[in-house]
Chimera marker file (.cmm) of the C-alpha trace (Angstrom):
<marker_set name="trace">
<marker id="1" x="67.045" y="-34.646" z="21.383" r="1" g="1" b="0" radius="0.5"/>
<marker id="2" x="63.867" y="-34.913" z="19.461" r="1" g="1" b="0" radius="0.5"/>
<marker id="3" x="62.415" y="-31.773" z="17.987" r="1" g="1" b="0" radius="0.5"/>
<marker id="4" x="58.251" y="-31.939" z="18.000" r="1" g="1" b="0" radius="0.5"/>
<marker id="5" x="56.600" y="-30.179" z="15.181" r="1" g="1" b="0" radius="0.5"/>
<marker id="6" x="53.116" y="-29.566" z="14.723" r="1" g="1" b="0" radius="0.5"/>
<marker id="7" x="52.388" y="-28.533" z="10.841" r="1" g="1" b="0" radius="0.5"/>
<marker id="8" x="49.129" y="-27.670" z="9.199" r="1" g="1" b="0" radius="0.5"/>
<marker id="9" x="50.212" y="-29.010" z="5.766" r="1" g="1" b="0" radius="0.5"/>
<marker id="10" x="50.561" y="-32.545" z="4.836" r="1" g="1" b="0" radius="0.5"/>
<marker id="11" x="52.390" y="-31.708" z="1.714" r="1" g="1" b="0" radius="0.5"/>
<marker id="12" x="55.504" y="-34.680" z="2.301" r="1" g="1" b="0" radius="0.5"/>
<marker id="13" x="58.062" y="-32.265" z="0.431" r="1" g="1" b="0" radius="0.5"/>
<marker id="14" x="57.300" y="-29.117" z="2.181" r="1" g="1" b="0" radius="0.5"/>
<marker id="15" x="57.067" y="-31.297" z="5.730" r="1" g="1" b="0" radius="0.5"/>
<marker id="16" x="60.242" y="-32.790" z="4.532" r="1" g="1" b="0" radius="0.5"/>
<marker id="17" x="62.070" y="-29.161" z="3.459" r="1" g="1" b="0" radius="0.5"/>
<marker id="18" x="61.127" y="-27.655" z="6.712" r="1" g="1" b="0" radius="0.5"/>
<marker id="19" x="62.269" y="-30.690" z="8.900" r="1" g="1" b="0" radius="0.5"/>
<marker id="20" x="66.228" y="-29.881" z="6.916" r="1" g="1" b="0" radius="0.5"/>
<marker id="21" x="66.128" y="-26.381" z="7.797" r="1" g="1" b="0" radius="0.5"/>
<marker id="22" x="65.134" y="-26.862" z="11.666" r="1" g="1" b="0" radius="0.5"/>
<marker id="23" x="67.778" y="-29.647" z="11.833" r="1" g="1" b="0" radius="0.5"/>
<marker id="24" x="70.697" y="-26.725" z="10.272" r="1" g="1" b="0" radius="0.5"/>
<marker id="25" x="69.113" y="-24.117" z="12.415" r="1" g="1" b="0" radius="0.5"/>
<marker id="26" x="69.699" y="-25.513" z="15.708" r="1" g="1" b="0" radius="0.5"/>
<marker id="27" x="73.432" y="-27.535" z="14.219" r="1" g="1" b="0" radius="0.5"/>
<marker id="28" x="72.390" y="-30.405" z="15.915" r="1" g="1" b="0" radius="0.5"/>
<marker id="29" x="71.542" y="-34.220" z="15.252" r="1" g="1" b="0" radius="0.5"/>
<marker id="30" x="68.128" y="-33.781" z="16.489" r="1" g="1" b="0" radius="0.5"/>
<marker id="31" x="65.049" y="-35.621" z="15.310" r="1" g="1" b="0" radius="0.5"/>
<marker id="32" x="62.357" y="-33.666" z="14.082" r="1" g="1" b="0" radius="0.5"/>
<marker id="33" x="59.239" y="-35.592" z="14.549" r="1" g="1" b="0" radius="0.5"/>
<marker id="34" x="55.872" y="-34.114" z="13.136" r="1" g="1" b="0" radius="0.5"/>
<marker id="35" x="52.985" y="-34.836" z="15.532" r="1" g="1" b="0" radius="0.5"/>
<marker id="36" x="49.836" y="-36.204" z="14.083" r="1" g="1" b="0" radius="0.5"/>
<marker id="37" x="46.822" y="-33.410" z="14.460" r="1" g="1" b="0" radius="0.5"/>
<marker id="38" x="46.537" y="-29.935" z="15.426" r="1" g="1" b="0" radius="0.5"/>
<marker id="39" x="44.869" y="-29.898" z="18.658" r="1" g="1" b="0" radius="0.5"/>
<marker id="40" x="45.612" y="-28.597" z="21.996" r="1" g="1" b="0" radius="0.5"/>
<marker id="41" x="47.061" y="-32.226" z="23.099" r="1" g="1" b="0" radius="0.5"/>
<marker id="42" x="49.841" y="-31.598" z="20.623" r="1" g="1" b="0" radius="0.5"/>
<marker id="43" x="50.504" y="-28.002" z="20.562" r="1" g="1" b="0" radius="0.5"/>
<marker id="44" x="51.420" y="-28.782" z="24.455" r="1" g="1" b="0" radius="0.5"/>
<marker id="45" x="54.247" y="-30.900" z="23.429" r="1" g="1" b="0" radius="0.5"/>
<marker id="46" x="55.108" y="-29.026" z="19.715" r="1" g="1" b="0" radius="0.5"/>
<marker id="47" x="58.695" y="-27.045" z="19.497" r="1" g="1" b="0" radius="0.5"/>
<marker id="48" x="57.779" y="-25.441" z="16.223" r="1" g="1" b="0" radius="0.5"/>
<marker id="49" x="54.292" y="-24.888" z="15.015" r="1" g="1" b="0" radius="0.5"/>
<marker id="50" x="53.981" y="-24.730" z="11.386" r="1" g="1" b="0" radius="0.5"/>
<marker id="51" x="50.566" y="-22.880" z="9.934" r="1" g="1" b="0" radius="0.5"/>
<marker id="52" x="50.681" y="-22.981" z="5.919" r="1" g="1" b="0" radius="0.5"/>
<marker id="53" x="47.610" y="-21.261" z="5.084" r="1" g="1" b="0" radius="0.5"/>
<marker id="54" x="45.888" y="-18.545" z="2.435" r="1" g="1" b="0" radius="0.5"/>
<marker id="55" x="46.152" y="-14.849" z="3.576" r="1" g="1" b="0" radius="0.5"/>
<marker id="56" x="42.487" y="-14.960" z="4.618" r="1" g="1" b="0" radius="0.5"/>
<marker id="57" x="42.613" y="-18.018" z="6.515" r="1" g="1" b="0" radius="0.5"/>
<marker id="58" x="44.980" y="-17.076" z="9.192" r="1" g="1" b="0" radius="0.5"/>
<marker id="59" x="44.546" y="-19.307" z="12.263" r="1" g="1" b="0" radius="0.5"/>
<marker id="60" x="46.418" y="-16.648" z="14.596" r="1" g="1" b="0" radius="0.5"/>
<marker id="61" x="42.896" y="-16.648" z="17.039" r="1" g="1" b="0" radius="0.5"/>
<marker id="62" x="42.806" y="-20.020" z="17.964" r="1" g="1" b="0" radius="0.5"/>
<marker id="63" x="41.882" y="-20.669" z="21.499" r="1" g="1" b="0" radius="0.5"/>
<marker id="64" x="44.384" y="-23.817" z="21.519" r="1" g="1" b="0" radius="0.5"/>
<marker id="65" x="47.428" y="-21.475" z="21.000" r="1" g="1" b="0" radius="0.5"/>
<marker id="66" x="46.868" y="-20.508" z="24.775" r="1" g="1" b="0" radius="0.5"/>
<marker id="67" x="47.547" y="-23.908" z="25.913" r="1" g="1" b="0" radius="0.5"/>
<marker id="68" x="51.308" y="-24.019" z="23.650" r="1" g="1" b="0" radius="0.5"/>
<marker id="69" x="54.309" y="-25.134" z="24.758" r="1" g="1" b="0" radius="0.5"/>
<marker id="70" x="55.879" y="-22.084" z="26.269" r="1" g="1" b="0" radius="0.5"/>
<marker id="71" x="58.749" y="-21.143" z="24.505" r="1" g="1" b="0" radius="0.5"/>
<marker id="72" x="57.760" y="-22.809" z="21.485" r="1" g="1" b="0" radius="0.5"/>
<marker id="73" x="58.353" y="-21.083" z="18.251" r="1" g="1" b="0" radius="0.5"/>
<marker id="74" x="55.119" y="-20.432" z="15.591" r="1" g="1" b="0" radius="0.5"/>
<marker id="75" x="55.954" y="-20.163" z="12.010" r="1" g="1" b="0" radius="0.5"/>
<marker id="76" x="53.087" y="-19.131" z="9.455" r="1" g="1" b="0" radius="0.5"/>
<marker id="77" x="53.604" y="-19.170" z="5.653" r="1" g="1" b="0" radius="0.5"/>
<marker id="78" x="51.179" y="-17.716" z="2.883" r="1" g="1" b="0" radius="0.5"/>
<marker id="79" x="50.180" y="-19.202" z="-0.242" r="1" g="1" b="0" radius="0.5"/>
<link id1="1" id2="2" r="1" g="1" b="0" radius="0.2"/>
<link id1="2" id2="3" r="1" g="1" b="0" radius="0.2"/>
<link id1="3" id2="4" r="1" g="1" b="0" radius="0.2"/>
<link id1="4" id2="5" r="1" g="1" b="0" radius="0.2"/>
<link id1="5" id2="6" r="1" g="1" b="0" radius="0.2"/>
<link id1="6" id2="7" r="1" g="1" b="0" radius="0.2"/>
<link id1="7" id2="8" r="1" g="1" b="0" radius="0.2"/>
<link id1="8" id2="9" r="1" g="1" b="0" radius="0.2"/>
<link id1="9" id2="10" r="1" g="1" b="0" radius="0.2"/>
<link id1="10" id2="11" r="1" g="1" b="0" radius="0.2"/>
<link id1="11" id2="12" r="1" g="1" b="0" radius="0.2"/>
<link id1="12" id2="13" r="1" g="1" b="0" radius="0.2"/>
<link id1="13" id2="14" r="1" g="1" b="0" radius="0.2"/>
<link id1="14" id2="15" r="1" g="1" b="0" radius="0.2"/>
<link id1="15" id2="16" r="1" g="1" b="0" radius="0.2"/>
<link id1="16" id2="17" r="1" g="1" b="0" radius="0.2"/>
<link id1="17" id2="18" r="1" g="1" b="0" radius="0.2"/>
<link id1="18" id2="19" r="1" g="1" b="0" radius="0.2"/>
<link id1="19" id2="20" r="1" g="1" b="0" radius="0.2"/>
<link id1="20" id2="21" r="1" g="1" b="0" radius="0.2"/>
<link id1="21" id2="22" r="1" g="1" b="0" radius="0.2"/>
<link id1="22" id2="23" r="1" g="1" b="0" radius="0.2"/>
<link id1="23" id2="24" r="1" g="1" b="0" radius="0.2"/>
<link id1="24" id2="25" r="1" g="1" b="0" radius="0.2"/>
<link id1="25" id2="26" r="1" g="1" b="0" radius="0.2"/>
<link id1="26" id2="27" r="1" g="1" b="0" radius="0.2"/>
<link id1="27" id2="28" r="1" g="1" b="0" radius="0.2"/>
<link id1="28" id2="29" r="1" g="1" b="0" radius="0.2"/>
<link id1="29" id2="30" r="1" g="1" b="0" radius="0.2"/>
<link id1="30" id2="31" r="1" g="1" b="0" radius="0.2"/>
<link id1="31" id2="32" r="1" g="1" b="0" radius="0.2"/>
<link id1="32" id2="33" r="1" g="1" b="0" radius="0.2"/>
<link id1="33" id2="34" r="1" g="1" b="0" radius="0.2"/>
<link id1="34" id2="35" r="1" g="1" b="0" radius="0.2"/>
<link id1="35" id2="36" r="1" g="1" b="0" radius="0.2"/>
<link id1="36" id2="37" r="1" g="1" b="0" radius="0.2"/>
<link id1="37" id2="38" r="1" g="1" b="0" radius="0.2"/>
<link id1="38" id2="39" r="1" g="1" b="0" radius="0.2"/>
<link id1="39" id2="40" r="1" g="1" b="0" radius="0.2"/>
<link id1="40" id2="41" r="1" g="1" b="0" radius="0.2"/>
<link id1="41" id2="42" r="1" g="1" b="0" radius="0.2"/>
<link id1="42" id2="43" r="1" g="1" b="0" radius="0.2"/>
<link id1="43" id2="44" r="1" g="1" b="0" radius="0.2"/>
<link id1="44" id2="45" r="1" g="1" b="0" radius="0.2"/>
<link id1="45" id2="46" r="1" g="1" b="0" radius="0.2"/>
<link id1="46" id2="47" r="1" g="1" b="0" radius="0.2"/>
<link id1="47" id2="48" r="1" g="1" b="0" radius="0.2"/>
<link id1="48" id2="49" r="1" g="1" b="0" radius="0.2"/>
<link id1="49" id2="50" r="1" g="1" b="0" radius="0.2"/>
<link id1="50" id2="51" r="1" g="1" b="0" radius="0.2"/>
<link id1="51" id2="52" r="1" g="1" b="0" radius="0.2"/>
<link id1="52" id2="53" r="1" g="1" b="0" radius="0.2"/>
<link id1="53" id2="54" r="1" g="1" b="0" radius="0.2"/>
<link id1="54" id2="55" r="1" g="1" b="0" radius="0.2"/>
<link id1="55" id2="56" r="1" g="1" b="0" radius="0.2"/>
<link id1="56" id2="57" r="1" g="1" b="0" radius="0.2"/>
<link id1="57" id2="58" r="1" g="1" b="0" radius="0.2"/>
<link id1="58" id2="59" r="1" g="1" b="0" radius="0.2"/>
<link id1="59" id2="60" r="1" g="1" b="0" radius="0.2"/>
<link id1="60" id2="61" r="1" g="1" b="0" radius="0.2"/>
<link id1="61" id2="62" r="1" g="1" b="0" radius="0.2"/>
<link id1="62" id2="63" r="1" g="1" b="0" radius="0.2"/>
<link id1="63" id2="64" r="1" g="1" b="0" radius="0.2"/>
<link id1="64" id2="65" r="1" g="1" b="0" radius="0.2"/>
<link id1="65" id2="66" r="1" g="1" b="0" radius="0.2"/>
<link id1="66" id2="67" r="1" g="1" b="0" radius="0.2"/>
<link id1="67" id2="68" r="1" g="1" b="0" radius="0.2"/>
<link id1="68" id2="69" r="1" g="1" b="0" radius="0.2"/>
<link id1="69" id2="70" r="1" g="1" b="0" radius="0.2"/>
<link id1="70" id2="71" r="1" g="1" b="0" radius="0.2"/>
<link id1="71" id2="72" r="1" g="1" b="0" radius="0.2"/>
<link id1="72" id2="73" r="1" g="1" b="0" radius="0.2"/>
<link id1="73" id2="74" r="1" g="1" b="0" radius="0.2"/>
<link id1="74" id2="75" r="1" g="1" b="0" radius="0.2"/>
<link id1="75" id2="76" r="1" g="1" b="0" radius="0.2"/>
<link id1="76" id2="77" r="1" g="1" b="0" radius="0.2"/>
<link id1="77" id2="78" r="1" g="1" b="0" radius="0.2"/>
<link id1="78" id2="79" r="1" g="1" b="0" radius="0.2"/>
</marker_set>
């Protein structure tokens, strides 16, 4: 089971700290595979959405988070 991840931040250790802690969270094998943008397309097929952004740049009103992947699980972290 792959687990699709749409993050905001291209930092490779914080992608690559996040993707360890989704993998113990669900105590499975599964795959986590970060799709490449953040657009409607892929917050359709995204699991977790990841938004890493300063307090005052909360993305929360985004039109595109209608279209999500129900069930899918948002995750914001401040800087």
């Amino acid at each position: 089971m792959d687990v699709n991840v749409v993050c905001t931040d291209d930092n490779y250790f914080f992608r690559l700290g996040i993707s360890k802690v989704i993998e113990e969270a669900l105590l499975s094998d599964a795959e986590v595979k970060f799709l490449s943008g953040f657009d409607s397309h892929n917050l359709r097929q995204a699991d977790f959405i990841l938004i890493n952004v300063s307090q005052w740049r909360l993305y929360m009103c985004q039109p595109a988070y209608r279209e999500r992947k129900p069930g899918s699980i948002i995750l914001v972290f401040y800087r």
